[in-house]
NUTORFI-361204 format. One record per residue: z, x, y of N, C-alpha, C in turn; chain. Coordinates in pm, whole numbers, always signed. Atoms other than C-alpha are relative to their C-alpha. Layout:
BEGIN
n.up, n.east, n.north, ca.up, ca.east, ca.north, c.up, c.east, c.north, ch
Z, X, Y, Z, X, Y, Z, X, Y, A
...
***
This chain:
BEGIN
n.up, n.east, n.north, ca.up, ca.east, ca.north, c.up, c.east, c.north, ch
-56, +65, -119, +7973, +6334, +16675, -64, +57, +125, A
+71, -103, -124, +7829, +6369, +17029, +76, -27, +106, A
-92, +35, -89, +8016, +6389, +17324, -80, -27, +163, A
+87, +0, -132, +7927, +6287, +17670, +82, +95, +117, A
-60, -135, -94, +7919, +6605, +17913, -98, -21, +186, A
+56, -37, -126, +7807, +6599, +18291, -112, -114, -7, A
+123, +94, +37, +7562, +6265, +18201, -57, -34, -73, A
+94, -37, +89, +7449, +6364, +17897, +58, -10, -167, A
-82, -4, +107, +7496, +6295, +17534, -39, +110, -92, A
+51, -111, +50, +7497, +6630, +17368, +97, +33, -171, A
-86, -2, +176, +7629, +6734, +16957, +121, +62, +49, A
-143, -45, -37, +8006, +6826, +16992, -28, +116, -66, A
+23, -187, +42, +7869, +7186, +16823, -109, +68, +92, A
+139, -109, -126, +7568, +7267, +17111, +93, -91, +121, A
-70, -12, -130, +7851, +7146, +17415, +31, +65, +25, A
-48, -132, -106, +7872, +7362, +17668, +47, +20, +103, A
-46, -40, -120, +8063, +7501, +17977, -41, +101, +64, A
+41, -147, +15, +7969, +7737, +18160, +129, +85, +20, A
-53, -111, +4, +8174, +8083, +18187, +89, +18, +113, A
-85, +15, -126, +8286, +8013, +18510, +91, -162, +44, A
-14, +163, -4, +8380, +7641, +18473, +207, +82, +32, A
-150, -42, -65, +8799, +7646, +18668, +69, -25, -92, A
-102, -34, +84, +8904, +7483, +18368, +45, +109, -78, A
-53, -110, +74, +8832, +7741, +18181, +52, +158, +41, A
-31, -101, -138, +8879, +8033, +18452, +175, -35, -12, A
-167, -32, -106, +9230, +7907, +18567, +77, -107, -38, A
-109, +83, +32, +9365, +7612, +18395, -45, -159, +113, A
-13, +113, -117, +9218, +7377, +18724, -76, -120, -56, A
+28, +86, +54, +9167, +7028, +18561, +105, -121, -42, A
-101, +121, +11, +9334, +6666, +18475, -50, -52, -105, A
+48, +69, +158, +9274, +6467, +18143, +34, -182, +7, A
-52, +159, +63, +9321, +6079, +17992, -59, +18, -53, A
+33, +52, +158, +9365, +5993, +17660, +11, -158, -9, A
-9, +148, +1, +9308, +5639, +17606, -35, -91, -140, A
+56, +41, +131, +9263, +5442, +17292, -85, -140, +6, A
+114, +129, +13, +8993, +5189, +17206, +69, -93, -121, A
-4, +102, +117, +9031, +4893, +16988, -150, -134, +13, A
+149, +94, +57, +8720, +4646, +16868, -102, +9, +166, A
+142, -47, -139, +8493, +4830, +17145, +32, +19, +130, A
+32, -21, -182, +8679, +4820, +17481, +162, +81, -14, A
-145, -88, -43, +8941, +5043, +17616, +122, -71, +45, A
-84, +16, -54, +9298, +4961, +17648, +65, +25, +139, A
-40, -51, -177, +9382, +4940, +18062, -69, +76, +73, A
+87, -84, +42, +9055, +5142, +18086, +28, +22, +178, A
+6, -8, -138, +9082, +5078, +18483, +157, +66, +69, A
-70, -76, -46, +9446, +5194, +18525, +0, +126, -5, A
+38, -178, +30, +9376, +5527, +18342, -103, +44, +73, A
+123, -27, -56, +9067, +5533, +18539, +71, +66, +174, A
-43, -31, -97, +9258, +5484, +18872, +133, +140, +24, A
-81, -138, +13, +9543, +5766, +18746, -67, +112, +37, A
+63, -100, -25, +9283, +5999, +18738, -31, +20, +141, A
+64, +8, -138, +9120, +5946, +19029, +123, +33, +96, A
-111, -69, -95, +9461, +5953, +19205, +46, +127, -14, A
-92, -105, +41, +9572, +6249, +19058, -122, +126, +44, A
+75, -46, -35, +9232, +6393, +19147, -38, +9, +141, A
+33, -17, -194, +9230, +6336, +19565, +145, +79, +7, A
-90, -59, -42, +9576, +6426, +19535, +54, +132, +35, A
+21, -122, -20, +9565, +6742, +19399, -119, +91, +44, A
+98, -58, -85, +9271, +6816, +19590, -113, +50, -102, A
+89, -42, +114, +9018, +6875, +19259, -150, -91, +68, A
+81, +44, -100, +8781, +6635, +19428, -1, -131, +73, A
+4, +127, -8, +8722, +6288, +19602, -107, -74, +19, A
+114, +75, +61, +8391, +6189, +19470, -45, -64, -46, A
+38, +90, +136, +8404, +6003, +19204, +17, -141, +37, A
-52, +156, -5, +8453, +5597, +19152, -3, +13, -165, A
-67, +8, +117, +8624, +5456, +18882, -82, -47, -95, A
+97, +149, +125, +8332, +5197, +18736, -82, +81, -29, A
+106, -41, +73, +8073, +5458, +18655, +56, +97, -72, A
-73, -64, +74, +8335, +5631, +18498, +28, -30, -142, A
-15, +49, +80, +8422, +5375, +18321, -90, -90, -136, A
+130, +11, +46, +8088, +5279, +18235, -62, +88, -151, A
+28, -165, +92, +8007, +5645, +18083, +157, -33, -132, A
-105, +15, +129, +8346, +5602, +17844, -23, -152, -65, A
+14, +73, +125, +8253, +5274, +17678, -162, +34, -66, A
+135, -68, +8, +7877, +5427, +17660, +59, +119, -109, A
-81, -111, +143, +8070, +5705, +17448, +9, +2, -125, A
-49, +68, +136, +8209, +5456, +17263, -114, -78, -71, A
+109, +93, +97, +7909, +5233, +17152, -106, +164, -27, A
+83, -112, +28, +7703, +5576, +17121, +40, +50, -119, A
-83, -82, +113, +7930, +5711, +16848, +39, -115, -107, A
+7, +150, +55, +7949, +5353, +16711, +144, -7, -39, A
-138, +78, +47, +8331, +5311, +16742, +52, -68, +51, A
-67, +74, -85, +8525, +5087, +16785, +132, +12, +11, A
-185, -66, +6, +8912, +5197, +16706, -43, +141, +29, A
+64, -209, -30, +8886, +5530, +16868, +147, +57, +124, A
-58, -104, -111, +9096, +5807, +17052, -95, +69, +141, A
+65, -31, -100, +8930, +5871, +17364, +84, +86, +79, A
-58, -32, -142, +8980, +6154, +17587, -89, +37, +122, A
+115, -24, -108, +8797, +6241, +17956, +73, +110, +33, A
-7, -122, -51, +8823, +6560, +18067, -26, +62, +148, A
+34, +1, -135, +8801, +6638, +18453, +11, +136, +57, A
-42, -108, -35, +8792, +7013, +18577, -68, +24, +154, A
+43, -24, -118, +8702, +7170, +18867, -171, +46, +21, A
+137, -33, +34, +8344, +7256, +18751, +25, +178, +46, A
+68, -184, -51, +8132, +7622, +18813, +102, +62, +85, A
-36, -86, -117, +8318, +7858, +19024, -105, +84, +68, A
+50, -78, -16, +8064, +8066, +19017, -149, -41, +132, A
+56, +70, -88, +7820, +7805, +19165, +78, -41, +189, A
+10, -1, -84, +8018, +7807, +19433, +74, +141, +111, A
-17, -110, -87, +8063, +8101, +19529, -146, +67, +24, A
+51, -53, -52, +7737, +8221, +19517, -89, -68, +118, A
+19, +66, -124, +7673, +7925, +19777, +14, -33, +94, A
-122, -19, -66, +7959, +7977, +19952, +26, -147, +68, A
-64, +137, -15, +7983, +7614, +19998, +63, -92, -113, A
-97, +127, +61, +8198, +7319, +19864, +36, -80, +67, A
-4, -24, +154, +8316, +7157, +19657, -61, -7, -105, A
+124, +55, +113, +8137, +7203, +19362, +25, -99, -118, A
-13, +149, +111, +8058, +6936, +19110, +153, +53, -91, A
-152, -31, +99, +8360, +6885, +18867, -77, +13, -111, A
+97, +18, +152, +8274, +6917, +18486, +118, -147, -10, A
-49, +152, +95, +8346, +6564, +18295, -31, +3, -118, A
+50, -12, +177, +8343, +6549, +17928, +86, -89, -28, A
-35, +54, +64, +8404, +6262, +17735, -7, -27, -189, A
+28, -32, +125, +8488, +6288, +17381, +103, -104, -84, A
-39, +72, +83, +8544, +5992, +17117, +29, +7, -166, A
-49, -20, +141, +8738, +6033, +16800, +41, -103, -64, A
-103, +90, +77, +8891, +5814, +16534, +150, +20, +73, A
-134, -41, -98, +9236, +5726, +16627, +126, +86, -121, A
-81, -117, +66, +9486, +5994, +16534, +118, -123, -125, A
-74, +70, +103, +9682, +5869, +16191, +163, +69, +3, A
-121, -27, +15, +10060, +5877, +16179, +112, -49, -105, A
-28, +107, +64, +10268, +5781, +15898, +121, -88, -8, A
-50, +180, -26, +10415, +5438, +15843, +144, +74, +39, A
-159, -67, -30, +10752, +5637, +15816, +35, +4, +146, A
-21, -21, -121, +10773, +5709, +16185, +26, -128, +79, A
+3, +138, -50, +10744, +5378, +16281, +108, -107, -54, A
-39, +106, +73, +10946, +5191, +16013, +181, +78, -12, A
-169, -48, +23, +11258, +5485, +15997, +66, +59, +129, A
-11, -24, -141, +11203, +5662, +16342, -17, +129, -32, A
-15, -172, +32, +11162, +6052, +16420, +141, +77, +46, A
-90, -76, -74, +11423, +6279, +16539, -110, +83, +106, A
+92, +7, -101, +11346, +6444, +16880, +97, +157, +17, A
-37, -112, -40, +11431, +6787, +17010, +2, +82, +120, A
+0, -88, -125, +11504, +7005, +17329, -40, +65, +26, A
+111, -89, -42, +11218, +7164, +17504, +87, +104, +29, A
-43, -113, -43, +11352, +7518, +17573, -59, +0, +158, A
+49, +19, -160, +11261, +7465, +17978, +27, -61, +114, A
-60, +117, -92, +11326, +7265, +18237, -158, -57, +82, A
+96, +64, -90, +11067, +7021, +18427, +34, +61, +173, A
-45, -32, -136, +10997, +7121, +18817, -105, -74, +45, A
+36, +130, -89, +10998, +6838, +19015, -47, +84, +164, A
+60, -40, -116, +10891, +7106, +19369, -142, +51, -74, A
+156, -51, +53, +10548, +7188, +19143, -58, -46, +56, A
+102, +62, -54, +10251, +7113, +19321, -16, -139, -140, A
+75, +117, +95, +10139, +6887, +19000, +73, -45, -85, A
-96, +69, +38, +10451, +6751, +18913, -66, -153, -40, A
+74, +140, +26, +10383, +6399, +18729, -139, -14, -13, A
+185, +19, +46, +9999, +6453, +18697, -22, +41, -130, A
+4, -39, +128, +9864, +6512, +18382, -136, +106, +0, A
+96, -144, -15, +9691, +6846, +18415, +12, +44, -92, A
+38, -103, +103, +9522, +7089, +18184, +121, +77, -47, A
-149, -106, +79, +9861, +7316, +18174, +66, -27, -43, A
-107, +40, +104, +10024, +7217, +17853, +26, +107, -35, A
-25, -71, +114, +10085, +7517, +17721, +194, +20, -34, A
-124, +29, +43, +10464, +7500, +17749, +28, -136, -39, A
-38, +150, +60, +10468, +7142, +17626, -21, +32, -156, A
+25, -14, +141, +10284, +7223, +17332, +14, +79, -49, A
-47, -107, +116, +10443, +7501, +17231, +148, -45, +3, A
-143, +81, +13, +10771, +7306, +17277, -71, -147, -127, A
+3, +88, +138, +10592, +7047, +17037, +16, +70, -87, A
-47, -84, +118, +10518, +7298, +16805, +107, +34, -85, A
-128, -50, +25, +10852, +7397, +16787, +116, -76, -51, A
-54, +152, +37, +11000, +7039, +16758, -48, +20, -154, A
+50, +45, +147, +10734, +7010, +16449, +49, +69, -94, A
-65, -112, +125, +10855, +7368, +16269, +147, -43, -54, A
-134, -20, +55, +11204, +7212, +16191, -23, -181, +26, A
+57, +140, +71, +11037, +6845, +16123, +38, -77, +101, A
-1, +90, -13, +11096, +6687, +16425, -121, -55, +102, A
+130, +127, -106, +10862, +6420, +16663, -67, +13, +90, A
+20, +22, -150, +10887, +6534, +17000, +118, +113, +45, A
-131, -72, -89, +11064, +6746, +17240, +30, -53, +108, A
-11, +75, -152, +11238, +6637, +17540, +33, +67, +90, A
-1, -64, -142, +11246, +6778, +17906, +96, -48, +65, A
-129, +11, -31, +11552, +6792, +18124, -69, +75, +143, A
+30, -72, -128, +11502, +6866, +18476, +90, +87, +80, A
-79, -70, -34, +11688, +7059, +18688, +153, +9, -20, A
-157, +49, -40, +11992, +6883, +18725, +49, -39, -188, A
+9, -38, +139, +11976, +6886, +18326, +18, -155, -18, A
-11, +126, +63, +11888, +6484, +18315, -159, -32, -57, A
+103, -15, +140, +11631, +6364, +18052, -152, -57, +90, A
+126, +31, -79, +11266, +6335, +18199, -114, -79, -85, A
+123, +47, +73, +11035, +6278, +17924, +8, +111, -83, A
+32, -133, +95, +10877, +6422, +17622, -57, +65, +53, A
+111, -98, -3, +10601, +6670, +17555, -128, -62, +48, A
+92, +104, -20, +10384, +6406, +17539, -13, -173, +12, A
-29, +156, -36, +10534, +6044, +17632, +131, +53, +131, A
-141, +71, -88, +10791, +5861, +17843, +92, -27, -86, A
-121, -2, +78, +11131, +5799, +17691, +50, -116, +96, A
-83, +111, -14, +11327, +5496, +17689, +104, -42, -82, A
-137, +25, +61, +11686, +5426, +17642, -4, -204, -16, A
-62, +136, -12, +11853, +5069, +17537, +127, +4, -8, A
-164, +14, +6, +12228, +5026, +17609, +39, -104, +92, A
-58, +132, -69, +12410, +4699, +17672, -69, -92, +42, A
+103, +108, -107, +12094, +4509, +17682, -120, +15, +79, A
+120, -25, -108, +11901, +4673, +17920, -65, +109, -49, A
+157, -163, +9, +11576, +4950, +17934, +31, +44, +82, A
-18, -66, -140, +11657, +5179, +18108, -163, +173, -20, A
+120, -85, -8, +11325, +5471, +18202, +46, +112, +118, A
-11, -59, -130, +11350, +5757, +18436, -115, -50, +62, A
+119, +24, -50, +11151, +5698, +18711, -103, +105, +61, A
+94, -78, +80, +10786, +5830, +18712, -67, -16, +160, A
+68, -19, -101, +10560, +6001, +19000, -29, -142, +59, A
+26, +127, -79, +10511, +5722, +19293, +115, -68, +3, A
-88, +141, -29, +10813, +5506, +19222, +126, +65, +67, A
-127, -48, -97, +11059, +5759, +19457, -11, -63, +90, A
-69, +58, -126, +11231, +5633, +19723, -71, +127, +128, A
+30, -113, -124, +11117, +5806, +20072, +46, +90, -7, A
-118, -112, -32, +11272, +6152, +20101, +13, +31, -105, A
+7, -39, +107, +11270, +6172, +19759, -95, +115, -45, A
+62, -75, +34, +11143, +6445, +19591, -130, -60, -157, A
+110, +83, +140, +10820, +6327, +19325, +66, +10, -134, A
-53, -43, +94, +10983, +6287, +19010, -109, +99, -123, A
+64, -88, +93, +10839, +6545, +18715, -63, -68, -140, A
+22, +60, +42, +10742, +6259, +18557, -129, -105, -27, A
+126, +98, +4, +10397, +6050, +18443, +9, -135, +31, A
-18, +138, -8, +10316, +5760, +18517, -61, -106, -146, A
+99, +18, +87, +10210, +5629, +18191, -35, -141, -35, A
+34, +134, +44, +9998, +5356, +18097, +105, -114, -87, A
-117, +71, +120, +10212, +5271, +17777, +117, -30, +59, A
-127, -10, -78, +10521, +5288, +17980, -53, -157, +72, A
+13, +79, -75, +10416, +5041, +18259, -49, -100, -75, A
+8, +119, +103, +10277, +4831, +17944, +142, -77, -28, A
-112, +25, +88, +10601, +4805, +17787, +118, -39, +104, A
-105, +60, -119, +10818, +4732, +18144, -44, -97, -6, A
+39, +149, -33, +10607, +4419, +18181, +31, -80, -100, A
-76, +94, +76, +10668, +4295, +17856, +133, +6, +2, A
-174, +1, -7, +11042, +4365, +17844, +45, -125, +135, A
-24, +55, -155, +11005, +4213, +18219, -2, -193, -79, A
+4, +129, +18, +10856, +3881, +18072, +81, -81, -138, A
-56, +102, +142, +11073, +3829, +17751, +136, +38, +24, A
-133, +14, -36, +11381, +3891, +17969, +104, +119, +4, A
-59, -138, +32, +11494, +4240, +17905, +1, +27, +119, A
+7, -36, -116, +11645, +4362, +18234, -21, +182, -22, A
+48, -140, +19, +11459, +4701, +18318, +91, +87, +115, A
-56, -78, -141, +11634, +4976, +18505, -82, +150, +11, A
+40, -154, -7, +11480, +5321, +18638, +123, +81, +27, A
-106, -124, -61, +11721, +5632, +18640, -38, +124, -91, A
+40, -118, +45, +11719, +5962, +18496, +110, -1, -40, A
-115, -15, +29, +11949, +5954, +18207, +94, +146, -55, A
-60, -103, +62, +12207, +6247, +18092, -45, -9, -137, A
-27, +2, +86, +12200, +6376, +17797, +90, -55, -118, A
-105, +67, +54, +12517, +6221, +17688, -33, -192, -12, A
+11, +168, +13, +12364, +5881, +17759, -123, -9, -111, A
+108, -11, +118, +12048, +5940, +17513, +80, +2, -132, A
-138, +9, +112, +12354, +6018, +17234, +38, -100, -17, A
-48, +116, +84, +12506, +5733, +17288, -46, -147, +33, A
+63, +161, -6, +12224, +5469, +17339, -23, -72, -129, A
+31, +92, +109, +12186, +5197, +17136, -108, -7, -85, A
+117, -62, +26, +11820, +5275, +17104, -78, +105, +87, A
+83, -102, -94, +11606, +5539, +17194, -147, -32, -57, A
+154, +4, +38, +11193, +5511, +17176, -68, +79, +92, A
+66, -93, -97, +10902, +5724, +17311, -108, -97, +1, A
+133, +38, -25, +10565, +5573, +17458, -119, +121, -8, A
+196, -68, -53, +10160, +5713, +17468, -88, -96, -60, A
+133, +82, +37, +9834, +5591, +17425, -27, +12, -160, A
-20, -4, +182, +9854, +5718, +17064, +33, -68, -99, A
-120, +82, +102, +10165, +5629, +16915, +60, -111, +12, A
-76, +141, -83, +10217, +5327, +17129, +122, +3, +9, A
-156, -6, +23, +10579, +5299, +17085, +62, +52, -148, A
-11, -14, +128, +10766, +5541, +16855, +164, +41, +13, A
-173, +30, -13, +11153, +5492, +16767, +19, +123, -10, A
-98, -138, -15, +11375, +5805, +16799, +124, -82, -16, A
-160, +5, +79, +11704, +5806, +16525, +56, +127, +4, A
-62, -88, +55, +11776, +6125, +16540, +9, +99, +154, A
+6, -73, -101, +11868, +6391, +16820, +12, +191, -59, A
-31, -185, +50, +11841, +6839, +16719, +55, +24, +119, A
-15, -123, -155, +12024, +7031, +16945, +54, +113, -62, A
-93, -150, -3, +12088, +7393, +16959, +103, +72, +24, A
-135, -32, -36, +12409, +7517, +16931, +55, +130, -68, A
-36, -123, +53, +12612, +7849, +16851, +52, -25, -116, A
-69, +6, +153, +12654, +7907, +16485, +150, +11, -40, A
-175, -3, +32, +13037, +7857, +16372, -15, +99, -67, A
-1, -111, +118, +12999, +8109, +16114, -30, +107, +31, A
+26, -142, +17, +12858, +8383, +16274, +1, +72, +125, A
-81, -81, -69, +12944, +8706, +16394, -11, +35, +181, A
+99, -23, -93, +12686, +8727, +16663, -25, -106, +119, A
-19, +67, -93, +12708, +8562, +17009, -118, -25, +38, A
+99, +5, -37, +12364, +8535, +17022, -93, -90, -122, A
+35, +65, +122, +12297, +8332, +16650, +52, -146, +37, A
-91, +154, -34, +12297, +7969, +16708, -130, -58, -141, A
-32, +62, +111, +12233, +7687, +16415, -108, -174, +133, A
+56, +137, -29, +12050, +7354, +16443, +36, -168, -12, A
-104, +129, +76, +12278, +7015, +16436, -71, -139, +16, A
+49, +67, -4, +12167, +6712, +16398, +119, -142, +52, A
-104, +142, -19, +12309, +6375, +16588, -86, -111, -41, A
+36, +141, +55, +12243, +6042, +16470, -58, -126, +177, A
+3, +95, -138, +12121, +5784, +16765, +85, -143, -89, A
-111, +128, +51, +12389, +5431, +16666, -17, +60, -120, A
-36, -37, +150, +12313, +5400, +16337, -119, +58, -96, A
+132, -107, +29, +12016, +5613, +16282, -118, -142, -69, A
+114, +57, +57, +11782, +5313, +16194, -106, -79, +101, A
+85, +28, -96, +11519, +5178, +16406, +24, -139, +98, A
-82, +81, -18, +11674, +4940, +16635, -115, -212, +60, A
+79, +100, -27, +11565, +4564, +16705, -113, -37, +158, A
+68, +3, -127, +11447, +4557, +17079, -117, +136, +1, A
+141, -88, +38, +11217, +4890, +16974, -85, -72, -85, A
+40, +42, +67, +11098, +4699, +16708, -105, -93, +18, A
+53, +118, -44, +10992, +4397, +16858, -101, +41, +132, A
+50, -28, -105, +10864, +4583, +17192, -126, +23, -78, A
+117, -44, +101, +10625, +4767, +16938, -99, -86, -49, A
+109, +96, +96, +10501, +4445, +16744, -44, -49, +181, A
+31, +83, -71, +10463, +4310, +17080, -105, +12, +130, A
+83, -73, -70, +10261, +4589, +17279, -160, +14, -176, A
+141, -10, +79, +10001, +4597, +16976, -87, -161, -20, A
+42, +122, +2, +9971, +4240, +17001, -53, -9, +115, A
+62, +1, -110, +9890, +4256, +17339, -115, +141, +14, A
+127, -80, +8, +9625, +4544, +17321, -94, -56, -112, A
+88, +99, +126, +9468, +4317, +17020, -46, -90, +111, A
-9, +103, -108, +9509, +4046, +17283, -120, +53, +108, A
+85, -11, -164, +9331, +4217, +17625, -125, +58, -53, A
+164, -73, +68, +9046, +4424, +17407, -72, -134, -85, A
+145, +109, +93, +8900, +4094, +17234, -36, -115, +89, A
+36, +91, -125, +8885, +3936, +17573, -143, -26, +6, A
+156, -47, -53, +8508, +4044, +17596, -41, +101, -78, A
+95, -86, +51, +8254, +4230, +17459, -36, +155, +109, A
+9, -155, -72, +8204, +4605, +17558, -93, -21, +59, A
+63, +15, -92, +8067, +4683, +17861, -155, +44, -10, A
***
């Protein structure tokens, strides 16, 4: 496999950074994962424009344009000859070192684009649902890079991890005020009485508002429009915990898993049995009736139909 780095298509075993590159220095960098189907990228221009916003915003640079961006990632893709693929772009702050010993800036960013098969999940998840689990953390909505999707996962993914060691899907984030934000790695969406309800995601605050701690994600803003056009009234809020319990359905979004049902809820609680005020036990709640509910169901068949749909529009670029 070869990946494309800084212009260039080089073997994913001789790619290189250099030593001083910020991502790797300090964590300073932004990502999209995007998935391909029969040669062209799904929404290739919104993920394009995320970046880019998320890149003037937090001040990493404001150089770039979106079309030779987007150019270079289907170039990836016909280079590596796929056409169902996991795509991610990589955006850091480039050299440090280059600019310090020039003492000007900013210096180039690094870009690396790297095309994989798309990640396999099985049918089970889709057809029974996962259970989902409570990040040990809280989201902070005063972070500089609240809602962006920056290099610093490492408390996400060690809150996946941790989800996975006791079999379940996903973990979920709770923000201050201890209401449900998102996973590790999606958006979360309730159904009760009918309606979708989503917290709402960087950009869509009200003035005076504080940015929510929240993405904006492709899949997400997929899946409002259809709900929008087949009548499903959508609402944004940030639900309690108690309302995730007792929704009718629960589902998570990404570019991955497209839409993936959540039947089951872990939470941590103090062991009845034991002696120790400090020993707690793992319980499991049911979401309704723990089976994958019809409006997830149908959203699902109906977002893969439409990424079948917008990727066989045209031939790769």
């Amino acid at each position: 496999m070869d990946v494309w780095i800084n212009g260039e298509f080089v073997s994913d075993e001789d790619a290189q950074v250099s030593a001083f590159d910020a991502g790797f220095q300090h964590g300073i960098g932004i990502f999209e994962t995007m998935v391909a189907r029969n040669g062209r990228v799904f929404r290739v221009n919104q993920h394009m424009n995320r970046l880019l916003d998320s890149a003037e915003t937090l001040m990493l640079t404001d150089r770039l344009h979106a079309e030779p961006l987007i150019t270079a990632v289907h170039h990836a893709l016909e280079h590596n000859k796929q056409t169902d693929a996991r795509i991610r772009l990589t955006l850091t702050g480039g050299n440090l070192n280059a600019l310090r010993s020039t003492g000007e800036g900013p210096s180039d960013p690094t870009i690396l684009i790297v095309v994989q098969p798309p990640t396999e999940y099985p049918e089970s998840f889709f057809t029974k649902g996962v259970s989902v689990l409570l990040a040990p953390g809280r989201l902070n909505p005063w972070q500089f890079t609240a809602g962006h999707k920056t290099l610093d996962y490492w408390n996400r993914i060690a809150a996946l991890q941790g989800a996975a060691s006791v079999g379940a899907g996903e973990a979920l984030w709770l923000t201050p005020e201890a209401k449900v934000a998102s996973g590790s790695v999606s958006n979360i969406f309730l159904v009760s009485g009918g309606t979708l309800i989503t917290p709402p995601a960087r950009g869509e605050q009200l003035k005076g508002e504080l940015v929510p701690p929240v993405l904006p994600g492709i899949t997400r803003r997929a899946i409002i429009e259809l709900a929008q056009r087949t009548g499903i009234a959508v609402k944004e809020g940030l639900p309690s915990l108690e309302d995730v319990m007792g929704a009718d359905e629960v589902f998570l979004t990404n570019s991955s898993w497209h839409v993936l049902p959540v039947t089951g809820l872990g939470l941590t609680v103090k062991a009845d049995t034991s002696e120790s005020e400090n020993e707690t036990e793992l319980r499991h709640h049911t979401i309704a009736d723990g089976e994958v509910g019809n409006t997830t169901a149908d959203l699902r068949a109906a977002l893969l139909e439409l990424i079948e749909q917008e990727t066989s529009e045209a031939m790769p670029l």
